[in-house]
C-alpha positions in Angstrom: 30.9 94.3 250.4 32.3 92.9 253.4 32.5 95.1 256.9 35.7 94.1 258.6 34.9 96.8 261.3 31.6 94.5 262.3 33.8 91.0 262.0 34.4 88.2 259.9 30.7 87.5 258.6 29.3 91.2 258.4 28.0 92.4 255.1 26.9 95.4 253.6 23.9 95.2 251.2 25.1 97.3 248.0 22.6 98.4 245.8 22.9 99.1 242.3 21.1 102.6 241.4 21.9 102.8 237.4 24.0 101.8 234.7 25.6 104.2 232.2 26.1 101.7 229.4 26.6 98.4 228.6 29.5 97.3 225.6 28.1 93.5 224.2 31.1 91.5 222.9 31.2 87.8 222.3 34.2 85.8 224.2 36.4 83.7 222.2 38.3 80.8 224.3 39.0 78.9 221.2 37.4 75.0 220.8 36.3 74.2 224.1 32.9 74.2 225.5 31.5 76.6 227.6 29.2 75.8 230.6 26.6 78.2 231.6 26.1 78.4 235.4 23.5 80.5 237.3 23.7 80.8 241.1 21.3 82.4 243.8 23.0 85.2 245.0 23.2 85.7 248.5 23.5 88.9 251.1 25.8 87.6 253.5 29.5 86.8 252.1 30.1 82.9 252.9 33.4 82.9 254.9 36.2 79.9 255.5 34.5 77.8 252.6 34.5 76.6 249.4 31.5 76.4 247.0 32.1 73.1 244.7 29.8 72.1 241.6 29.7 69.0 240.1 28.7 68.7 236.6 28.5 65.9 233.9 30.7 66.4 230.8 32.1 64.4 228.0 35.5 64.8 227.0 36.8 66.1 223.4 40.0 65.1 221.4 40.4 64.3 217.8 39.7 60.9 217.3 42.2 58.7 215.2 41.2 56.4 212.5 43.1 53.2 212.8 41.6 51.7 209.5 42.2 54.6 207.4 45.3 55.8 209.5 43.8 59.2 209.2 44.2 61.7 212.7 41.1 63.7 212.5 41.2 67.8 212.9 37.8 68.3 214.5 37.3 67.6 218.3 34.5 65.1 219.2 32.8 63.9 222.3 34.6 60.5 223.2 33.9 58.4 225.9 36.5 55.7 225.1 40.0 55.0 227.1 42.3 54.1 223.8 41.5 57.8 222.5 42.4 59.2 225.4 45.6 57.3 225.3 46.6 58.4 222.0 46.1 61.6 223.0 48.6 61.7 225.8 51.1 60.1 224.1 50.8 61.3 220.3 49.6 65.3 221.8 50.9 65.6 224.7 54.4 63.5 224.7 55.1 63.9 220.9 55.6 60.3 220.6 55.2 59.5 216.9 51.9 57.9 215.4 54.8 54.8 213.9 56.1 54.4 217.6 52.4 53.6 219.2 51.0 50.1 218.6 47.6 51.3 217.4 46.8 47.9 216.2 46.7 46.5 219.6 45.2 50.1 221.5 42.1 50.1 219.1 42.2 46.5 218.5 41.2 46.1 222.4 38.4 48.6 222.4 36.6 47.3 219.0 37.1 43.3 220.5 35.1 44.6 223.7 32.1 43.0 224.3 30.6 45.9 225.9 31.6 49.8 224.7 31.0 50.5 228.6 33.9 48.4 229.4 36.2 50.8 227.7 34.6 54.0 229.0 36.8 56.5 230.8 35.1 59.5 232.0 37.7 60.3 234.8 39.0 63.9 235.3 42.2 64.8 237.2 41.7 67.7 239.6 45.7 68.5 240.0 47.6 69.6 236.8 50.9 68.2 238.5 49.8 64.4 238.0 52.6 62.8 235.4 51.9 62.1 232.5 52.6 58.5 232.9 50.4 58.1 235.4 47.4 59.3 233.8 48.1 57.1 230.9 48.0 54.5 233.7 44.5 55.3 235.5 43.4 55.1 231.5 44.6 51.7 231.1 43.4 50.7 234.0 39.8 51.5 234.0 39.9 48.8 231.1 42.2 46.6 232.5 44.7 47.0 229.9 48.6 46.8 230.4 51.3 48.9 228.4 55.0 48.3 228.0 57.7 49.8 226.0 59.5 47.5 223.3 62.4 49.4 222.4 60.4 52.9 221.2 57.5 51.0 221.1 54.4 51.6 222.7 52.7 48.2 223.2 48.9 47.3 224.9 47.4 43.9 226.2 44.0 43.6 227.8 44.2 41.2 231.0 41.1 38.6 230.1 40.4 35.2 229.4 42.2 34.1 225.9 40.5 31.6 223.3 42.1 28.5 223.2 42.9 25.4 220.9 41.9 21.8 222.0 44.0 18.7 222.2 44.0 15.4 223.6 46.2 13.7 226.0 46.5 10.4 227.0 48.6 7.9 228.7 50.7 7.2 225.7 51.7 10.7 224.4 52.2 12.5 227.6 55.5 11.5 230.2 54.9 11.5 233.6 55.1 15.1 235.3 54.1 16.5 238.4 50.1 17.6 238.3 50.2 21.3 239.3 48.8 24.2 237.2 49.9 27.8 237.8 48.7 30.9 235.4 50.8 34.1 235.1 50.2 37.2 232.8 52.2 37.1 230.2 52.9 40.0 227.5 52.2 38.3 223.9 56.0 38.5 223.2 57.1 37.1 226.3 55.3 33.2 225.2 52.7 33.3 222.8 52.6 29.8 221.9 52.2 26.1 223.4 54.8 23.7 224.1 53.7 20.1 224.8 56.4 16.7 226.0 55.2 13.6 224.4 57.0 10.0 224.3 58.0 9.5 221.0 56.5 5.5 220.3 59.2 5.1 217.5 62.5 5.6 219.7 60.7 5.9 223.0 62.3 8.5 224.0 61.1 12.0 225.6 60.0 14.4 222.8 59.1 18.4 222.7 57.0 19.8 220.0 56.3 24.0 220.3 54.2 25.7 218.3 52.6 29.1 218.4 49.8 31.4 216.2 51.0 34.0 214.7 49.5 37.6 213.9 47.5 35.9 210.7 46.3 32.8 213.0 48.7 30.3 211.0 49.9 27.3 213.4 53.8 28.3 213.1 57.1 27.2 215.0 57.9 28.4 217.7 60.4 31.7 217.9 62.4 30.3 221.0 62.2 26.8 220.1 
């Protein structure tokens, strides 16, 4: 009990002398987990600041099943970025399961070479962040982009891509400037390879694209 008469940091000692009775009851707060927290209490009332206590937890959504297609109904501990992307999108947007690219958000976590590289363990403090932007911290912890095709929600992780080899040589490749520049690209934007020959029938300039598709088959080109 504080003593304003006596100033800011005066305190009176109040002592407890008996209890009439006590009602037990357990607390429901629905599927969440509860932390319990004992503190040293103290005789003097701290004035003009704040207590703060950190504490380690892991988060709990229901997980989706992208092989079965299956959204479970029980919450489990998850430590991994592309659940916690569904969740925003799919819980808290209502954007339909058809409508997220699942493939490519799942896809990216299970092609990981280390789980740890997908981890996000990040809380936001304020309420008031947007929505987007949280699904952008998410996607960023794994370096993962996310655009919108239409209604579509699509992912791409920003790493090094296999590629095919090939062999040039002075008679199948015209004369061009030597210069090399690499930009990030979605996989819609050019997902294939386009490469100038000299044709030695006609000897003329020639252009041959090619691209893999979803199945890995070697297929024309969609913009050729």
């Amino acid at each position: 009990r504080v003593t304003a008469s006596l100033g800011d940091n005066a305190a009176d000692l109040v002592t407890l002398e008996g209890i009439d009775s006590v009602t037990p009851y357990t607390a429901d707060f629905g599927n969440v987990t509860l932390i319990d927290l004992t503190r040293a209490s103290n005789q003097r009332v701290d004035r003009g600041r704040s207590t703060k206590i950190n504490a380690l937890v892991t988060r709990k959504l229901r997980i989706y099943n992208n092989d079965t297609g299956v959204y479970g109904s029980e919450y489990v501990a998850t430590r991994r970025f592309c659940d916690y992307v569904f969740y925003l999108l799919h819980e808290k947007a209502g954007v339909p399961i058809a409508q997220i690219n699942t493939d490519e958000l799942f896809g990216i976590h299970d092609n990981l070479t280390d789980p740890q590289l997908g981890y996000f363990d990040y809380t936001f403090s304020d309420d008031n962040i947007a929505l987007r932007e949280r699904i952008e911290t998410a996607c960023n912890t794994a370096r993962v982009r996310y655009w919108n095709e239409g209604l579509l929600w699509s992912f791409v992780r920003d790493e090094a891509k296999p590629f095919k080899s090939l062999m040039f040589n002075r008679r199948n490749l015209t004369p061009a400037a030597s210069s090399y520049a690499q930009k990030f690209r979605r996989p819609a934007d050019y997902d294939g390879v386009t490469v100038i020959y000299v044709d030695p029938v006609k000897n003329a300039e020639k252009r041959v694209s090619r691209r893999i598709d979803g199945s890995g088959n070697i297929v024309r080109n969609r913009y050729q």
